[in-house]
Kinemage of the C-alpha trace (Angstrom):
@kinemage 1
@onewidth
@group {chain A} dominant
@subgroup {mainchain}
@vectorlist {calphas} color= white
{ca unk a 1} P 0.000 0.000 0.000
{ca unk a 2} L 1.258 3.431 -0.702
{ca unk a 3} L 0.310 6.561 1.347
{ca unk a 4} L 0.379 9.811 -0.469
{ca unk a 5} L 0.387 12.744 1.772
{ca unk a 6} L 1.378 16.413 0.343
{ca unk a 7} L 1.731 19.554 2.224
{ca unk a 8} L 3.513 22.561 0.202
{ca unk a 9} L 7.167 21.376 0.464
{ca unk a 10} L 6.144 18.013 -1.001
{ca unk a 11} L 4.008 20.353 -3.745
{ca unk a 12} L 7.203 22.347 -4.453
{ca unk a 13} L 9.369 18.923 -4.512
{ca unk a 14} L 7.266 17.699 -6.994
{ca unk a 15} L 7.174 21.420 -9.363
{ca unk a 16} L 10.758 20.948 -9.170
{ca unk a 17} L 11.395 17.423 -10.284
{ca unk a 18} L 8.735 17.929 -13.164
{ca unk a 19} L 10.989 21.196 -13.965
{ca unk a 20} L 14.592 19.226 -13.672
{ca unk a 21} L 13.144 15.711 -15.448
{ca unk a 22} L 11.159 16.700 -18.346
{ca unk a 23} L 11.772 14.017 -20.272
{ca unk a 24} L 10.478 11.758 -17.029
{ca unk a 25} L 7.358 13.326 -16.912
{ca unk a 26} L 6.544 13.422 -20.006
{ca unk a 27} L 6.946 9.924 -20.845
{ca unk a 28} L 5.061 9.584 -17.240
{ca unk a 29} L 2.418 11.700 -19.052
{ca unk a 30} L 2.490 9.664 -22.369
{ca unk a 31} L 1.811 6.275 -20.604
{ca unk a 32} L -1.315 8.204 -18.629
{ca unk a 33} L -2.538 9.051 -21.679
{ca unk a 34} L -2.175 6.099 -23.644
{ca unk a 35} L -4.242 4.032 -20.477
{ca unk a 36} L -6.755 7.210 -20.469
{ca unk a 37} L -7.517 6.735 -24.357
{ca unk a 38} L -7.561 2.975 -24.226
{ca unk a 39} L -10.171 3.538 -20.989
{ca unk a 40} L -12.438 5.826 -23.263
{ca unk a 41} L -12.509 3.484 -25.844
{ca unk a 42} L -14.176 1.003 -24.208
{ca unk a 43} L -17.463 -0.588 -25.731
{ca unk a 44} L -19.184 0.834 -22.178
{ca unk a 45} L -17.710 3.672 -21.736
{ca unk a 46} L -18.560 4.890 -24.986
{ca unk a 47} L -21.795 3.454 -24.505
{ca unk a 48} L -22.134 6.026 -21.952
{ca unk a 49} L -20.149 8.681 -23.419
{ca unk a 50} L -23.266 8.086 -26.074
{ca unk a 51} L -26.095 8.381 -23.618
{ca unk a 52} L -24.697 11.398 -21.907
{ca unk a 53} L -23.768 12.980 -25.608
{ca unk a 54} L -27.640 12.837 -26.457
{ca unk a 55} L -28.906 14.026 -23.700
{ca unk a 56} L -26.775 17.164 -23.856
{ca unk a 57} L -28.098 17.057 -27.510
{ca unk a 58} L -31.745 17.263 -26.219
{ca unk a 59} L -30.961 20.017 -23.879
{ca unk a 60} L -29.598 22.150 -26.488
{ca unk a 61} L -32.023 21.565 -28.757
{ca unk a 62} L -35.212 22.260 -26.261
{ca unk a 63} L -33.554 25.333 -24.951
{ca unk a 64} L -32.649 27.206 -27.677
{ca unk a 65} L -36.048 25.763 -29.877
{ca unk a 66} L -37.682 28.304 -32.135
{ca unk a 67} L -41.041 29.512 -30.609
């Protein structure tokens, strides 16, 4: 188990290892983004992202209906 506790030394510990190891956190960064895209692409997820996407849709489209 890992405990993760931050107070504003640990904050500026961290803003200066992201400034001193670029290339660390952005590969960091690319495999966060690779598992976030392969999350979203999910058949339920998208399913979701569907069902949310129409609803917005009907929002729109009854709020800003011509009278």
């Amino acid at each position: 188990m890992v405990k993760i506790t931050l107070d504003e030394e640990s904050i500026d510990a961290i803003v200066k290892y992201a400034k001193t190891h670029r290339n660390e956190v952005r590969e960091l960064m690319k495999i966060v983004g690779e598992e976030a895209l392969s999350v979203l692409t999910e058949k339920e997820v998208l399913k979701e992202g569907a069902k949310l996407y129409r609803e917005i849709q009907r929002e729109i489209n009854y709020t800003y209906r011509k009278d």
